[in-house]
VODREN-570557 format. One line per field, with one value per residue (C-alpha): residue number from 1; residue in one letter; x, y negated, z negated. Coordinates in pm, whole numbers, plus 50000, padded with zeros to 5 digits. Each point is the difference from the previous one (the first is absolute). Layout:
N
n [NUM  ...]
res [a  ...]
x [X  ...]
y [Y  ...]
z [Z  ...]
END
This chain:
626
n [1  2  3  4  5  6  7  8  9  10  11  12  13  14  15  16  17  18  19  20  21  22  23  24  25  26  27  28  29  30  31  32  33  34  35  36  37  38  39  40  41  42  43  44  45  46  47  48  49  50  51  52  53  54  55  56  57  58  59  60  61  62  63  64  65  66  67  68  69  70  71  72  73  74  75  76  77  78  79  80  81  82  83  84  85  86  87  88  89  90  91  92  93  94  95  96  97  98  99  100  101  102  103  104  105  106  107  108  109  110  111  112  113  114  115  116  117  118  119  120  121  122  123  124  125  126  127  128  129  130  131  132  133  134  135  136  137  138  139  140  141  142  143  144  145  146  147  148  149  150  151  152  153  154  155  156  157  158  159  160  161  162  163  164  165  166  167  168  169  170  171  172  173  174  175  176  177  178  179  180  181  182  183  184  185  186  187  188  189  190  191  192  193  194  195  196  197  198  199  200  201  202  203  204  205  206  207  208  209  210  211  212  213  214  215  216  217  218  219  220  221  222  223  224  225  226  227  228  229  230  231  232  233  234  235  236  237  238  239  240  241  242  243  244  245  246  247  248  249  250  251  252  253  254  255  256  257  258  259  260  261  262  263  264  265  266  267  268  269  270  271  272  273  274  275  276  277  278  279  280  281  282  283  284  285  286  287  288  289  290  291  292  293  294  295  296  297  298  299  300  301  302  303  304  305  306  307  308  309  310  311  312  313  314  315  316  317  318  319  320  321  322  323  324  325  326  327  328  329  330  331  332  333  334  335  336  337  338  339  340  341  342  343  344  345  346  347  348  349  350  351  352  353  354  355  356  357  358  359  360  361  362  363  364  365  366  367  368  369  370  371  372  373  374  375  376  377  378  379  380  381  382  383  384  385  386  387  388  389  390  391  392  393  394  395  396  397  398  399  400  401  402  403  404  405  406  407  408  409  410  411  412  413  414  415  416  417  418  419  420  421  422  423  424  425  426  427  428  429  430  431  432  433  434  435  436  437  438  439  440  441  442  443  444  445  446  447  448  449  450  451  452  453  454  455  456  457  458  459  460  461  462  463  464  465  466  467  468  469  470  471  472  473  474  475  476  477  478  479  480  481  482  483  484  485  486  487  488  489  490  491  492  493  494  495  496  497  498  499  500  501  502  503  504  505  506  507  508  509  510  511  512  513  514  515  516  517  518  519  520  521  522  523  524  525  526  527  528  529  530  531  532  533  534  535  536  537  538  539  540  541  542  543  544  545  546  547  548  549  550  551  552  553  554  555  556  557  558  559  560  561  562  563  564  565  566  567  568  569  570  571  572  573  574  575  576  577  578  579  580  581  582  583  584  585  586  587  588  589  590  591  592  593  594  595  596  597  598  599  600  601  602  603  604  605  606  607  608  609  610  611  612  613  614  615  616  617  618  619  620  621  622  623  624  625  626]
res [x  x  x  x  x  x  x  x  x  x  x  x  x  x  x  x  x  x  x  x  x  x  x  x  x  x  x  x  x  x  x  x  x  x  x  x  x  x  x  x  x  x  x  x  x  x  x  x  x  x  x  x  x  x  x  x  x  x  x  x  x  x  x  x  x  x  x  x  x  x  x  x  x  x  x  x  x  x  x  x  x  x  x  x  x  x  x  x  x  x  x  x  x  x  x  x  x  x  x  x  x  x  x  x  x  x  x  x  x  x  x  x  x  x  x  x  x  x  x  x  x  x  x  x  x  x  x  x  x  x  x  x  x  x  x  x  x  x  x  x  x  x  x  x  x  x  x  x  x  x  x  x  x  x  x  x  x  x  x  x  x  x  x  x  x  x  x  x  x  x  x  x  x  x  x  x  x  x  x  x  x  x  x  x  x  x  x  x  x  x  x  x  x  x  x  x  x  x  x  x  x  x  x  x  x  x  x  x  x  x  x  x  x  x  x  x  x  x  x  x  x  x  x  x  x  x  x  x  x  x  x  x  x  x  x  x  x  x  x  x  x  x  x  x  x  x  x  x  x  x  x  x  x  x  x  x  x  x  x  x  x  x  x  x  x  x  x  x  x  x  x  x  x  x  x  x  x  x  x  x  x  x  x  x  x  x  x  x  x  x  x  x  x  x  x  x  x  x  x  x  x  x  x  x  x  x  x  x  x  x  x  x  x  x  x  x  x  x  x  x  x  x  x  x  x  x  x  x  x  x  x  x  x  x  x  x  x  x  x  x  x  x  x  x  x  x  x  x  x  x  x  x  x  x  x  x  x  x  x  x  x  x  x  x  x  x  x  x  x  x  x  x  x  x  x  x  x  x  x  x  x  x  x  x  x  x  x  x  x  x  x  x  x  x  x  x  x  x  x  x  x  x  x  x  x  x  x  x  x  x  x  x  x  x  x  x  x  x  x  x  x  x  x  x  x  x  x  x  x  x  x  x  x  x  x  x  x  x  x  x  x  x  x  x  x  x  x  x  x  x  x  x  x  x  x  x  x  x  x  x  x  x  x  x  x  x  x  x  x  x  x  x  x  x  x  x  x  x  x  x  x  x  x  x  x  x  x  x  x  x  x  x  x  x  x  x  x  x  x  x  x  x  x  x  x  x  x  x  x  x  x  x  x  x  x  x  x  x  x  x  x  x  x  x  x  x  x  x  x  x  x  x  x  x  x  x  x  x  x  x  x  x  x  x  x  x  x  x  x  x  x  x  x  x  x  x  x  x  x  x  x  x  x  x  x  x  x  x  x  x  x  x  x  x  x  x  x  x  x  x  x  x  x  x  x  x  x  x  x  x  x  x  x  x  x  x  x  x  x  x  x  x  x  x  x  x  x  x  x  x  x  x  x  x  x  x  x  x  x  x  x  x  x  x  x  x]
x [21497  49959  49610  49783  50081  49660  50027  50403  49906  49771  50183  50341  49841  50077  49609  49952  50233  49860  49663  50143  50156  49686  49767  50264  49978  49653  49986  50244  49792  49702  50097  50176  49716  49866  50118  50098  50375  50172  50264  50281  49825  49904  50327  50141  49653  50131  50391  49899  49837  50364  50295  50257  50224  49762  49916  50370  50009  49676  50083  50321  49813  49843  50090  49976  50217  49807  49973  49635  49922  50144  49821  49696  50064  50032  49686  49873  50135  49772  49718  49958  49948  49799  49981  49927  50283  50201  49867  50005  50365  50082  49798  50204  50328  49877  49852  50367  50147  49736  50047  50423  49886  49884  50271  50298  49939  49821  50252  50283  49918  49719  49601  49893  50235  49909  49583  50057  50153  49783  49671  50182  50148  49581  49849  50155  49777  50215  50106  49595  50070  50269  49958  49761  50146  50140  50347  50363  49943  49864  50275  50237  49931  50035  50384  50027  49942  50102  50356  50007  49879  50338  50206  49888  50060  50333  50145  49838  50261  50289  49949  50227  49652  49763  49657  49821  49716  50266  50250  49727  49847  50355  50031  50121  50008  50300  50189  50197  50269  49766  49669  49733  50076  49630  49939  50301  49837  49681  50128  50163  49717  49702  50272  50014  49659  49927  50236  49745  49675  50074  50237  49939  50016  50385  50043  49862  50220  50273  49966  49975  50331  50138  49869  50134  50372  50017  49889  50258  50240  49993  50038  50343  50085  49960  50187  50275  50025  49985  50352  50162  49793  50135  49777  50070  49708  49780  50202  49914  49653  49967  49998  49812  49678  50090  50142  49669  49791  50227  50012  49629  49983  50183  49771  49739  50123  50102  49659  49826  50251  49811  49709  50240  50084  49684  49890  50296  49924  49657  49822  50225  49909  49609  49989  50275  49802  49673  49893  49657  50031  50100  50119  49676  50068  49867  49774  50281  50183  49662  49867  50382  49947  49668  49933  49963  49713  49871  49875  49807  49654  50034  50117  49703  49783  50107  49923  49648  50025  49796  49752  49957  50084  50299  50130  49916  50180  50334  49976  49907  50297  50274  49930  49991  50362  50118  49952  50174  50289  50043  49980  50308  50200  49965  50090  50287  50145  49926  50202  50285  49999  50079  50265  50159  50017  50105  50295  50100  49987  50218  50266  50029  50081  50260  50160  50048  50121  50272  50090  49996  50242  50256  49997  50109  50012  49739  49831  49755  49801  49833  49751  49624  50091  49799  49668  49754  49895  49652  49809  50136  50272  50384  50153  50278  50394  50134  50159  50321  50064  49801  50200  50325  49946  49818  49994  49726  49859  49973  49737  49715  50067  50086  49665  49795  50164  49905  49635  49970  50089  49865  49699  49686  50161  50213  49741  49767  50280  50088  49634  49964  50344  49882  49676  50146  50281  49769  49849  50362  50055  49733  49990  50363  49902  49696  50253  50258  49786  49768  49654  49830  50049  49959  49574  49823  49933  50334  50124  49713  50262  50194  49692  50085  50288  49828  49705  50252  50160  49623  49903  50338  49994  49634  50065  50224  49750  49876  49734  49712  49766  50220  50076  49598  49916  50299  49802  49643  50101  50162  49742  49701  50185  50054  49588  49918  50262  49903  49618  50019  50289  49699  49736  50175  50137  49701  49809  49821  50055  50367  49910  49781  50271  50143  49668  49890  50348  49885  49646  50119  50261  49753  49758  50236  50118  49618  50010  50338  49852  50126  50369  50151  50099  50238  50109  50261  50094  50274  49925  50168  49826  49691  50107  50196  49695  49786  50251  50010  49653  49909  50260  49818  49964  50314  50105  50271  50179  50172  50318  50121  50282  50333  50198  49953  49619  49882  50222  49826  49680  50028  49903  49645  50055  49833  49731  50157  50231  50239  50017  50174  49802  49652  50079  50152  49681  49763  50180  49775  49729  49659  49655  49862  50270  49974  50212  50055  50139  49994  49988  49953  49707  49696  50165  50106  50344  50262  50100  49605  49983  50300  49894  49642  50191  50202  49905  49805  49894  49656  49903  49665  49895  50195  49905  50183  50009  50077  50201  50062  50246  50255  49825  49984  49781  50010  49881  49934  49947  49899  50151  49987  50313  49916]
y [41105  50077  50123  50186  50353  50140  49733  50117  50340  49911  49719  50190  50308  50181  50019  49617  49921  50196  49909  49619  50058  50204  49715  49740  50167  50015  49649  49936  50214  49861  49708  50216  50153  49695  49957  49612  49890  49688  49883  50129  50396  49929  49990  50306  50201  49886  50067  50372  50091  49954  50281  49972  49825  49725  49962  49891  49783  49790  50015  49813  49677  50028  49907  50367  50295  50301  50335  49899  49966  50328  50198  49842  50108  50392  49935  49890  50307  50206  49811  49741  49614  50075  49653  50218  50246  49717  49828  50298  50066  49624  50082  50326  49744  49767  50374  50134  49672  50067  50352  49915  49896  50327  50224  49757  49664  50228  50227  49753  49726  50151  50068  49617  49863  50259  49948  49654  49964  50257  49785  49658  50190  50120  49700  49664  49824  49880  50424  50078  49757  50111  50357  50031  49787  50216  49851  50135  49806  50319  50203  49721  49980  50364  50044  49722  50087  50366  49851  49788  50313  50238  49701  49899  50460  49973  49722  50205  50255  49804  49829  50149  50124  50047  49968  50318  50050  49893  50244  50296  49942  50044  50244  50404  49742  49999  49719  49716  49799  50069  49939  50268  49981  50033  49630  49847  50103  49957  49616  50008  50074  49798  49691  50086  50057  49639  49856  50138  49923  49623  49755  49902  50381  49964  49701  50213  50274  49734  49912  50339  50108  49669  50099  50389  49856  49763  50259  50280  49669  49896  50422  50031  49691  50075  50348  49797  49733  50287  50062  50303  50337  50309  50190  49931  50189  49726  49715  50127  50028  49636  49901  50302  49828  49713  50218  50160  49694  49804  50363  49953  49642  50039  50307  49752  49737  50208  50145  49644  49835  50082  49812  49670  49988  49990  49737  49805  50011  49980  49874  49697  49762  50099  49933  49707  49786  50054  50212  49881  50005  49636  49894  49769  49839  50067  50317  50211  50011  50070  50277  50155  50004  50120  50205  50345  49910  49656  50141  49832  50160  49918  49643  49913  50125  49765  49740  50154  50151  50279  49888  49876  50333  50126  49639  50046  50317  49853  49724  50197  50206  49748  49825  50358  50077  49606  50145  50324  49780  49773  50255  50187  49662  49995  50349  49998  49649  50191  50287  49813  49785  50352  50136  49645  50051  50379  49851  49730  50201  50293  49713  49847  50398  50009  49698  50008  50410  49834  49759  50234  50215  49752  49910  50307  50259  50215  50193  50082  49686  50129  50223  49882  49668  50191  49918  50158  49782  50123  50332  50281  49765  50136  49816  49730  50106  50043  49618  50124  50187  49714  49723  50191  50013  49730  49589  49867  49761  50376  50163  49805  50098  50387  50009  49852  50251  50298  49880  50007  50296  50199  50246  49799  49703  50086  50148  49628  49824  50197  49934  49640  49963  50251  49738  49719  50074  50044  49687  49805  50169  49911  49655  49957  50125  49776  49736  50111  50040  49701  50216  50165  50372  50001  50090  50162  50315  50062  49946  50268  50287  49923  49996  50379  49914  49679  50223  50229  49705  49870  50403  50016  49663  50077  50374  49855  49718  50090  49778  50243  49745  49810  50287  50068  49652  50010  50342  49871  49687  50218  50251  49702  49790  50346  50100  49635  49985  50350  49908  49720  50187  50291  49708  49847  50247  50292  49656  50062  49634  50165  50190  49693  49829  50338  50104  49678  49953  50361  49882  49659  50168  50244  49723  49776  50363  50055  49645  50040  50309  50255  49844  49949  49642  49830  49956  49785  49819  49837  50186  50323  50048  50034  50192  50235  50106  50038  50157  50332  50008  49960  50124  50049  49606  49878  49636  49789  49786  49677  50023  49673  50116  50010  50274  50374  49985  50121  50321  50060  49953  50288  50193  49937  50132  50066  49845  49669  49793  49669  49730  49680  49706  49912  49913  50311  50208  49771  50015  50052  50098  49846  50126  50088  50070  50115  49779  50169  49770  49991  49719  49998  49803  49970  49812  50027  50147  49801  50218  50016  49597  49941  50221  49834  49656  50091  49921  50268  50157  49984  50188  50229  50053  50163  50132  50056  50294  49963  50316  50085  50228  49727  49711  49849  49839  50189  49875  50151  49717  50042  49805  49881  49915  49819]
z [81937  49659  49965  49710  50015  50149  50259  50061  50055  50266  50180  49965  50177  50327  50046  49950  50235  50283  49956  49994  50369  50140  49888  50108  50373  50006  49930  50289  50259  49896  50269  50236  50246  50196  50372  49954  50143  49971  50193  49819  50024  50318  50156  49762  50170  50371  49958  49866  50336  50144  50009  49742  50251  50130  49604  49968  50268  49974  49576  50073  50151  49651  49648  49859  50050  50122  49790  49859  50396  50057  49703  50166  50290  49889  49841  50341  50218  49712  49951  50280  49937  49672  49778  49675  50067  49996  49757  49731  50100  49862  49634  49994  49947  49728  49806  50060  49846  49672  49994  49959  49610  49967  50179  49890  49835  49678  50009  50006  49789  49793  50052  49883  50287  50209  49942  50020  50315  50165  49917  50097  50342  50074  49828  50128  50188  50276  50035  50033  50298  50213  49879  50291  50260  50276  49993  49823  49716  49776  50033  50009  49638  49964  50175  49798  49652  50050  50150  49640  49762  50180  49966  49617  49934  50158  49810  49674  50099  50002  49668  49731  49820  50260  49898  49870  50247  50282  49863  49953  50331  50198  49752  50280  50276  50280  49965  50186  49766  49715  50119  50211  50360  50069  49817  50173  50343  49900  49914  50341  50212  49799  50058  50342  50032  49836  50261  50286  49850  49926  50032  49624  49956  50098  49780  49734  50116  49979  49642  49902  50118  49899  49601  50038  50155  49697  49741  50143  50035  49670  49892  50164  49901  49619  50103  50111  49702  49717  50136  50096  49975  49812  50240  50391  50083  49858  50171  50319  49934  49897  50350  50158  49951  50163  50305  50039  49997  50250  50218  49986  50059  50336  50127  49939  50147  50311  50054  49963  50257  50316  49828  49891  50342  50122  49756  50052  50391  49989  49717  49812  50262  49961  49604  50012  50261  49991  49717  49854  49584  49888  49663  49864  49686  49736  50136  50113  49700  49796  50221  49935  49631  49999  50280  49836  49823  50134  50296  50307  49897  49634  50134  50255  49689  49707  50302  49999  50341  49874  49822  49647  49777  50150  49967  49662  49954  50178  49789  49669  50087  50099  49619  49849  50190  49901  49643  49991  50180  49774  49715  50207  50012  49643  49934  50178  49823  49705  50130  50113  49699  49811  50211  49980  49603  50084  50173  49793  49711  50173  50114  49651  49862  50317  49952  49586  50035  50229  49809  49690  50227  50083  49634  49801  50325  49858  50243  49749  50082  50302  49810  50032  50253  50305  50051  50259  50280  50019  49900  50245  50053  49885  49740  50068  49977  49639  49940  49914  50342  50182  49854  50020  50385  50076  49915  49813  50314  50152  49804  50080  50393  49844  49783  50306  50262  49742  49932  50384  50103  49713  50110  49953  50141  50265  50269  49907  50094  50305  50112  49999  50172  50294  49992  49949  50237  50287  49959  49970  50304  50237  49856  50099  50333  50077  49918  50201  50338  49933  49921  49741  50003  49620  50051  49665  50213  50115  49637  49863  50145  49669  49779  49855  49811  49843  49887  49866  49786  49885  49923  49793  49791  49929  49939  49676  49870  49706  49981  50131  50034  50252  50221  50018  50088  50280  50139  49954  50196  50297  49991  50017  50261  50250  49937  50103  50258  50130  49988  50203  50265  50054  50054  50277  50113  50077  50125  50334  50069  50095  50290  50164  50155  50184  50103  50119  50178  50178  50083  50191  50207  50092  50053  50226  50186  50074  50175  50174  50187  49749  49995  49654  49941  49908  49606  49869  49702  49823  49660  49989  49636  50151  50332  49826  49864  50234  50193  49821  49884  50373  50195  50299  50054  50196  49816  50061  49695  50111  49834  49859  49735  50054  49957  50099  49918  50295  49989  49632  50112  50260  49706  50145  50360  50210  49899  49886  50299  49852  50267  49918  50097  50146  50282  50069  49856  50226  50302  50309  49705  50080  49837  49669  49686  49635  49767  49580  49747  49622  49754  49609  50016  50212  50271  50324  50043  50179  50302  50080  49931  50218  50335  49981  50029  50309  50375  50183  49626  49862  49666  50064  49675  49675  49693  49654  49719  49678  49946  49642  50008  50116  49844  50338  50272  50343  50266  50379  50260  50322  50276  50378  50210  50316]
END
């Protein structure tokens, strides 16, 4: 980011950076103190009131391994079930993630990388969003990123010329095969870590280990072609880097096998039969493209669900970012239009110095044929030695091999194939068992290392203009975003439904002679709510998913009981019931709709809630069996 020089002293300083993630986690916490949870948190707030060893077995009729469950539940033995606790714990992850641009990313690949991906790691909007869910999905990102920044350092080792700040910052450090011991471990154990948080996490994991074996790979591999080594000490040390990293690939592997067991056992059958995310064309494939800053607040406004201006804004904003797009489309055809001539121009030198060589033999002819592949980037092979050693059809794939893993380019590149690999993956997957695993918010676990590639192509634009209009559009998109998050979600309209749902089993005790009733319902959305914001309220979920569901949802015990059918939930019941369900409009829900239809039923009266928070209608229903 090439800027005036006032402006570069302040942008490229320490002090400017700070500030940057201090306001950036203010902005975060500014929708992290309300008492609201949604399904999702509402289970992670119920499995943390368990010991470590009912965590593991309830987690494993889940979809999610269990260490954000455990940290949850230390929390828990300190502080008790305390929402905010929680809830501050989960904005602590997506800081740490921010606060890597200033501890590594700067240091690494320069302050205008390093800035950049700090304000795009606080200031996404869909990261405002899930920073403050009470779920793994926070410091997914985290293990995540930190597993890719160890990985990108120790393949900056092994390069013939590592790069300066990755040779100065290894610089006194103990080392294994060449590289600090502390960043292979601490590679290790955020990979591991990833593994435990997610199940994306491990994909990421995956594809991280899969880019280090290929880099160390192709190392020895170049050791071994360059032909036999005057030194023997260096020979050996070729393939030390690759012993390491397959020494640590194992311990990691080891360590995570009693969890692939259990998934194996308990889990594939949940997600391959009867997991809920469908593939909906076209939607799906548009919410996966623009997820991290399309989100569901910004999209319910440009449909005017908020009122007039902040559809305005959305709108005003979506043209503003349409322009700044296509200005980037055209920079970068203008950019690869120039390295095209770059490399045409260096081929034509190549080719004529080798034909000038097998012409007269003079090796003279190599002088001035290289030609740098991009600023920062080292110049191409002297023609003579290059066409001594190699055919012409062969430098093209040379020149291409050497633009990509020069500095600059190399850690982009190893980025978008950690990303992109991730979402190969679970694509293949959802194909594989027949349902769509590939969801937007399991794929956010990878989103560091694409921030990291956006922060690093922008860090080199020159056009400064461009870059700004990139950040204003962010920056305007989060406020809105975050605006309209803190609206809904400090909303009293939120608490309605749970105090209401308080007040009529109360009301329907008070007629039963002081005996609580009966609740029931075929939405565990709603009931997994309620049961850990009142669990003093004894409820009973009919259970009508297959798989190990019911072993999950003993997360919410003892408040919350699975039975499997009606009939066996109304067996020798007669008298007055209370019946939740949920529906995204103002209808009636189903299971209430169904039970009122049946012999012997009668619905007494209900009542719905519109509850922000979720976007959803709520409804509490008060029924008769006879």
């Amino acid at each position: 980011m090439k800027l005036s020089r006032g402006a570069h002293v302040r942008l490229s300083s320490s002090a400017f950076h700070i500030l940057l993630l201090v306001a950036g986690a203010a902005f975060l916490l500014t929708d992290a103190f309300h008492g609201n949870v949604w399904f999702d948190e509402s289970y992670s707030v119920g499995i943390a009131n368990h010991s470590f060893a009912d965590i593991w077995y309830y987690s494993s009729g889940d979809v999610h391994p269990v260490l954000i469950y455990w940290a949850l539940h230390v929390l828990n033995l300190v502080f008790g079930q305390n929402i905010t606790i929680y809830r501050l714990f989960t904005v602590a992850g997506a800081i740490a993630m921010a606060v890597l641009g200033y501890t590594h990313v700067r240091r690494d690949h320069g302050w205008a990388t390093g800035v950049l991906f700090s304000f795009f790691a606080l200031f996404t909007p869909y990261i405002s969003l899930m920073a403050v869910e009470i779920r793994m999905y926070s410091w997914a990102t985290f293990t995540v990123m930190l597993c890719f920044i160890y990985a990108i350092r120790i393949i900056g080792t092994q390069l013939a010329t590592p790069p300066a700040r990755i040779a100065e910052a290894a610089r006194g450090l103990k080392c294994w095969a060449g590289t600090p011991r502390r960043w292979w471990i601490t590679c290790f154990a955020s990979s591991l870590a990833c593994a435990y948080l997610h199940y994306f996490g491990a994909m990421s994991a995956f594809m991280i280990n899969v880019v280090l074996l290929f880099a160390l790979g192709a190392r020895a591999w170049r050791h071994r072609k360059s032909g036999p080594n005057p030194l023997p000490e260096q020979a050996v040390c070729a393939g030390a880097p690759l012993r390491v990293l397959i020494i640590g690939c194992v311990a990691q592997v080891a360590l995570y096998l009693p969890w692939i067991v259990t998934a194996v056992t308990s889990q594939m059958g949940v997600v391959g039969g009867t997991y809920w995310a469908k593939i909906v064309f076209p939607t799906t494939y548009i919410e996966l493209a623009t997820y991290a800053f399309l989100t569901s607040p910004l999209s319910f406004a440009a449909r005017g669900s908020y009122g007039v201006v902040p559809q305005v804004l959305v709108q005003g904003i979506g043209y503003a970012a349409a322009v700044v797009l296509a200005f980037l489309i055209a920079w970068a055809a203008r950019w690869a239009a120039w390295r095209i001539g770059l490399h045409r121009a260096a081929r034509k030198q190549q080719i004529a110095a080798a034909k000038a060589q097998r012409t007269d033999g003079a090796a003279s002819a190599s002088a001035g044929t290289a030609a740098k592949l991009d600023e920062g980037v080292a110049s191409y092979p002297a023609a003579s030695a290059t066409a001594a050693a190699y055919p012409v059809k062969h430098l093209r794939l040379k020149r291409f091999y050497a633009w990509l893993v020069s500095d600059p380019i190399a850690p982009v590149a190893a980025a978008l194939v950690v990303y992109f690999g991730v979402f190969a993956i679970s694509w293949t997957a959802s194909m594989v068992m027949n349902s769509m695993i590939l969801y937007y918010r399991y794929l956010f676990v990878a989103i560091g290392p694409l921030l990291f590639a956006i922060a690093a192509v922008l860090s080199h634009v020159r056009t400064k203009p461009l870059v700004a209009g990139v950040v204003a559009v962010t920056l305007a998109a989060s406020v809105v975003n975050q605006a309209l998050l803190v609206r809904d979600d400090y909303d009293s309209a939120n608490n309605v439904p749970v105090q209401q749902f308080r007040e009529t089993v109360d009301r329907v005790a008070d007629q039963n002679g002081g005996q609580s009733p009966l609740v029931v319902s075929t939405d565990i959305g709603y009931m997994g709510v309620t049961s850990v914001m009142c669990p003093d309220i004894p409820q009973t979920y009919m259970d009508w998913q297959k798989g190990n569901w019911d072993r999950a949802y003993m997360a919410y015990s003892p408040t919350l009981v699975s039975k499997m059918s009606w009939e066996i939930i109304f067996d020798n019941f007669h008298g007055t019931f209370i019946c939740l369900g949920q529906a995204q409009n103002n209808s009636l829900p189903r299971d209430i709709s169904d039970l009122s239809q049946k012999d012997g039923f009668n619905l007494v009266e209900y009542h719905t809630y519109y509850r922000p928070y979720e976007r959803t209608w709520m409804t509490i229903a008060v029924m008769t069996k006879s």
